[in-house]
N, C-alpha and C positions, 0 to 999 in steps of 0.2 A: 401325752402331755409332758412338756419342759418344764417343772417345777420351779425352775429358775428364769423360763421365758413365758408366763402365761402370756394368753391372747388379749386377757380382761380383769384388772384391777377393781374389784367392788373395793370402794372408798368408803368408812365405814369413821368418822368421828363419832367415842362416846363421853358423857361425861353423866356419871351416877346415873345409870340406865339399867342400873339393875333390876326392876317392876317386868322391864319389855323385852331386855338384847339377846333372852334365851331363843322366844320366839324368833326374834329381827333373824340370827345368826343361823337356826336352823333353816330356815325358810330360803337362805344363801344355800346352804349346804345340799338344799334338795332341787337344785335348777335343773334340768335339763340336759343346758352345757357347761360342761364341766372342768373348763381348759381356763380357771381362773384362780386367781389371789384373793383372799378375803384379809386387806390392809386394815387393820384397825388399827384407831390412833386414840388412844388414853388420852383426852386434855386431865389429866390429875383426882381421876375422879376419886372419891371416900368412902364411897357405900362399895359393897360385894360384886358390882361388875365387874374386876378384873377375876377377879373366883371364877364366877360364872363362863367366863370366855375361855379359862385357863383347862374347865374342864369339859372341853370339847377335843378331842384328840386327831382332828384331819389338819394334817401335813400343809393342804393350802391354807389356813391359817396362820397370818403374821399379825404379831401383836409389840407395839411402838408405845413409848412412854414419854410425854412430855409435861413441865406443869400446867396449868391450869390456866392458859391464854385465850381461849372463844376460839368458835369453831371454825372461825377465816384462815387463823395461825395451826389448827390441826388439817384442814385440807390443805394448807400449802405443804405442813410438810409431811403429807401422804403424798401427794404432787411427786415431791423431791424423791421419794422413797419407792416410788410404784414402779412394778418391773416391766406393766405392759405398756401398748398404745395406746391403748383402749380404757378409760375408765367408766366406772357404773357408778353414779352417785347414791348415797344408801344413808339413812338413820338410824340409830340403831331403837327408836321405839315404831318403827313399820316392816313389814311385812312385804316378803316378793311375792309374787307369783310364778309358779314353776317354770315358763318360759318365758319370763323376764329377758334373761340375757341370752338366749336365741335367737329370741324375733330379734331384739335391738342389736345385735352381734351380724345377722343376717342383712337386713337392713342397712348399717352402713358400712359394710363391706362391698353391699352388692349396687349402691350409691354411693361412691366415697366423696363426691363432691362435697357431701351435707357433712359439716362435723360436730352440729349440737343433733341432736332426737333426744326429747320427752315423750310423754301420754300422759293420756288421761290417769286418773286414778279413784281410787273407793277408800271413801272415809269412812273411818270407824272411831268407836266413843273408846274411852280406859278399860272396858271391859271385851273389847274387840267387838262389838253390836256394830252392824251396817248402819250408818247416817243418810251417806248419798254418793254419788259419784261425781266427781268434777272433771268436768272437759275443759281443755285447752283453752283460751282465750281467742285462741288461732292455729290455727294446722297449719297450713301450706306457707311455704317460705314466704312467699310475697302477702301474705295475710301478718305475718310475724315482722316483716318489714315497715308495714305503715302502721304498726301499735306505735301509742303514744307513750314518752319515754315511762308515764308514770304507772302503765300497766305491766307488771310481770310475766314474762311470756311462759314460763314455764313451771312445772309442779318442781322443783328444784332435789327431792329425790327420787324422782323419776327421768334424772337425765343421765344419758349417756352420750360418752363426748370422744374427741381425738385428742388427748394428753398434749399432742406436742404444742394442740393450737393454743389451747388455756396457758399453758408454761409462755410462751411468747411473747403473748401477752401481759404477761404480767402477775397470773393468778388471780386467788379472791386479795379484795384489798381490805386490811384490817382492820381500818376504819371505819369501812359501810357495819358499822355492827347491827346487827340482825336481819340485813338484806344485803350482804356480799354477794351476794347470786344473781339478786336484780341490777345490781352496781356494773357486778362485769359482762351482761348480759347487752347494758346499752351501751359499752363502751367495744365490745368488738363484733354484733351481729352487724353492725353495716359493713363490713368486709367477711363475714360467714355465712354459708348458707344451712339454713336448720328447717324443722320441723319438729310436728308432734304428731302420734300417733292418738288415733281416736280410742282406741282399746286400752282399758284398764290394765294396767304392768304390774303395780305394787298395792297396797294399801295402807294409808296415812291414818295415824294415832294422835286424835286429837287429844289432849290431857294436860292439865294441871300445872306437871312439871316442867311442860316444854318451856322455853327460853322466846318462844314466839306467841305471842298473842294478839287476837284481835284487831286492827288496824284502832278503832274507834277508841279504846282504850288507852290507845297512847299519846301522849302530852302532847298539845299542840306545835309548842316548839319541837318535839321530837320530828313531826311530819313535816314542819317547815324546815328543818335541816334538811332531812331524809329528800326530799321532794328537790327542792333548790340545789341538791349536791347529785342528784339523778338528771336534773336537767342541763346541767353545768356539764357533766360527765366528771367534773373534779372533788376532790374531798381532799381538807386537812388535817394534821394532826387534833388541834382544837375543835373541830369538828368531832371527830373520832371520840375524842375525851371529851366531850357537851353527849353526845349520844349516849356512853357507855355507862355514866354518873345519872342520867336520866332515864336508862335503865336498867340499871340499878335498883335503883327506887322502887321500882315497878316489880320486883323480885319476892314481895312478902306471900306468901301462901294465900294470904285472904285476896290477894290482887289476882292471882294466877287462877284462884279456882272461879271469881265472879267473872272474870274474863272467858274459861272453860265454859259454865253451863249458860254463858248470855251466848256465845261462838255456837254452841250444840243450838239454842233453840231457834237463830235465826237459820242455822241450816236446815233445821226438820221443817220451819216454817219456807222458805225462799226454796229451795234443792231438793227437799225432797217432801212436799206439801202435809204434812201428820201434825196440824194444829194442837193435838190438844196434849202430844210429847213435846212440841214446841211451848207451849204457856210450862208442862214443867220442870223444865229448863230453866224458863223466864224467871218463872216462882223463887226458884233455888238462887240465882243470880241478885236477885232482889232482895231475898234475904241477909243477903252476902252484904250488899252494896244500896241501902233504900233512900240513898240521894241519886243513885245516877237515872236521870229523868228518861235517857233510851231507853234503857230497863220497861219502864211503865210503856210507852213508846210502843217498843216489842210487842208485847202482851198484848195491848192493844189492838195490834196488826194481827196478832194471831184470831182474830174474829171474820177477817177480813176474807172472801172466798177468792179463790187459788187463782182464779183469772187475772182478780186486781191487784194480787199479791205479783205475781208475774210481770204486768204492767208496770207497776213500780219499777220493777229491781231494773226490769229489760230496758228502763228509759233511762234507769238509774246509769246504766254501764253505757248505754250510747253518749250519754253526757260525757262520759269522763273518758271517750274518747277523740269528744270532740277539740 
C-alpha cells in the first residue's frame, strides 16, 4: 500500500460523536482491504471525539478541522482533500462490516461502468440491538432509473462512489440541508449508471442525536421545500436558510428523542413485525410528545396482524411511486 495513493477514501464527517466514533472508526480499521484513508472531517465538534480519534494510532488515519458548517460543507471538503478515486461514504455513529470495502472495491472495479453502489443495511437502536434490515428501494440500474424523484435511492452511508464523478458534478449542495444525498442523487443519476447491493455492508445507528429524523416529524413547510426543490432539481440560497432555521427548531432534545422511539416502533412494527417492542417505543414517544395524534395512530396499529400491517405500508410505497 501507497500511503499517499490509497485505492479508497472512507469519507467519515464527524460532529460530537463521541457516544459511537470509537466503535464507527474501529470497525473501519478491521476491513478486509486494507489499501485505504480513513478522511475524517471535524465539522467543529465540542464533546471528546477529537480525543477519541486522536487516540487511535494507524498511519491511514487523517484527521481535518473545520468550523462547525453541516455535513454537505464537510463532505465537500473531504471531496477536495481525499487522495483516492474511490470514496466509501461512512458516519461516524454506524458500523461496517468486515468486508465492506472489498466486495464494493471488487465490484466496481470489476464493472466500472457503474459509479454509484449502495446496499442494503441493518439497523440498530443506541445501544447497538438489531431493529431490522432495510433493503434498497431498488437494485438494478434500470429499477433506480424510474424511481420517482421523491424516493431516495440509496442508504446514503452505504454508498461507494467514483470521486471524480461527484466532483463534476458539483458535489453535495449546501443547501439541500438534511438531504444533500437525495439532492445530488436526482440531479446526476440520469447520466450515471449505479446500483445496490442486496447484502447488508454496514450497520445504521438510529439515536437521538442524529441531525436526521423521522420524515413525519418534520414541518410541513420543511417537506414542501424539500419535495418542490427535489422535483425542480434546483434550490436557493433562501431556500437553504428557510430549511436550516426550520431545523433548527427541531434540534431540542425532547424533539429528537419523541422522534427516536415513535422511528424505533414503527420499524419493530412495519420491518421487522415485534408488536409489542413496537407499542414500547410508541409508549415512550407519547410520553415525550401526548399531542402528536400519530403517536396514538401507531399504537393503534400496533394491534393490527402483520399481514394487514404489510398491506398498508406495501400500498403505502406503490403510492408514492406513483
Amino acid at each position: 500500500m501507497d500511503i499517499n495513493h490509497p485505492k479508497i477514501t472512507v469519507l467519515m464527517p464527524v460532529y460530537n460523536a463521541g457516544k459511537y466514533i470509537h466503535e464507527a472508526i474501529a470497525s473501519v480499521l478491521k476491513q478486509s482491504f486494507g489499501d485505504f484513508e480513513l478522511l475524517i472531517i471535524n465539522d467543529g465538534s465540542t464533546d471528546n471525539t477529537v480525543k477519541i480519534i486522536k487516540s487511535f494510532k494507524d498511519p491511514r488515519i487523517v484527521l481535518l478541522h473545520q468550523e462547525n458548517k453541516g455535513i454537505a460543507s464537510a463532505l465537500n471538503n473531504g471531496l477536495k482533500h481525499s487522495r483516492a478515486p474511490y470514496i466509501a461514504r461512512f458516519d461516524a455513529d454506524d458500523v461496517c462490516y468486515p468486508d465492506r470495502l472489498k466486495i464494493q472495491y471488487d465490484f466496481i472495479t470489476a464493472y466500472p461502468e457503474y459509479h454509484i453502489l449502495g446496499s442494503a443495511a441493518d439497523y440498530m437502536d443506541v445501544d447497538g440491538n438489531f431493529i431490522f434490515t432495510q433493503h434498497p428501494v431498488a437494485h438494478l440500474n434500470e429499477e433506480i432509473q424510474t424511481l420517482k424523484y421523491s424516493v431516495c435511492p440509496f442508504i446514503h452511508s452505504s454508498v461507494f462512489y467514483n470521486k471524480e464523478v461527484i466532483v463534476s458534478n458539483g458535489g453535495y449542495n449546501e443547501y439541500a440541508h438534511t438531504f444533500e444525498d437525495h439532492f445530488l442523487w436526482v440531479n446526476i443519476l440520469k447520466n450515471e449508471k449505479a446500483c445496490n447491493l442486496s447484502l447488508p455492508l454496514i450497520k445504521v445507528r438510529l439515536n437521538p442525536e442524529s441531525i436526521t429524523i423521522d420524515e413525519k416529524w418534520r414541518t410541513r413547510k420543511f417537506r414542501e421545500i424539500k419535495y418542490n426543490t427535489l422535483k425542480k432539481r434546483t434550490i436557493t440560497a433562501a431556500d437553504g436558510l428557510k430549511l436550516q432555521e426550520i431545523s433548527e427548531q427541531q434540534y431540542s432534545p425532547k424533539i429528537k428523542e419523541g422522534a427516536y422511539y415513535a422511528l424505533c416502533g414503527k420499524k419493530f412494527l412495519v420491518n421487522n413485525y415485534q408488536p409489542e417492542k413496537a407499542r414500547m417505543h410508541v409508549i415512550k414517544a407519547i410520553n415525550i410528545h401526548p399531542l402528536r395524534f400519530d403517536n396514538y395512530l401507531l399504537y393503534l396499529a400496533s394491534y393490527f396482524p402483520e399481514k394487514l400491517i404489510t398491506w398498508i405500508y406495501k400500498n403505502r410505497i406503490n403510492l408514492k411511486r406513483l
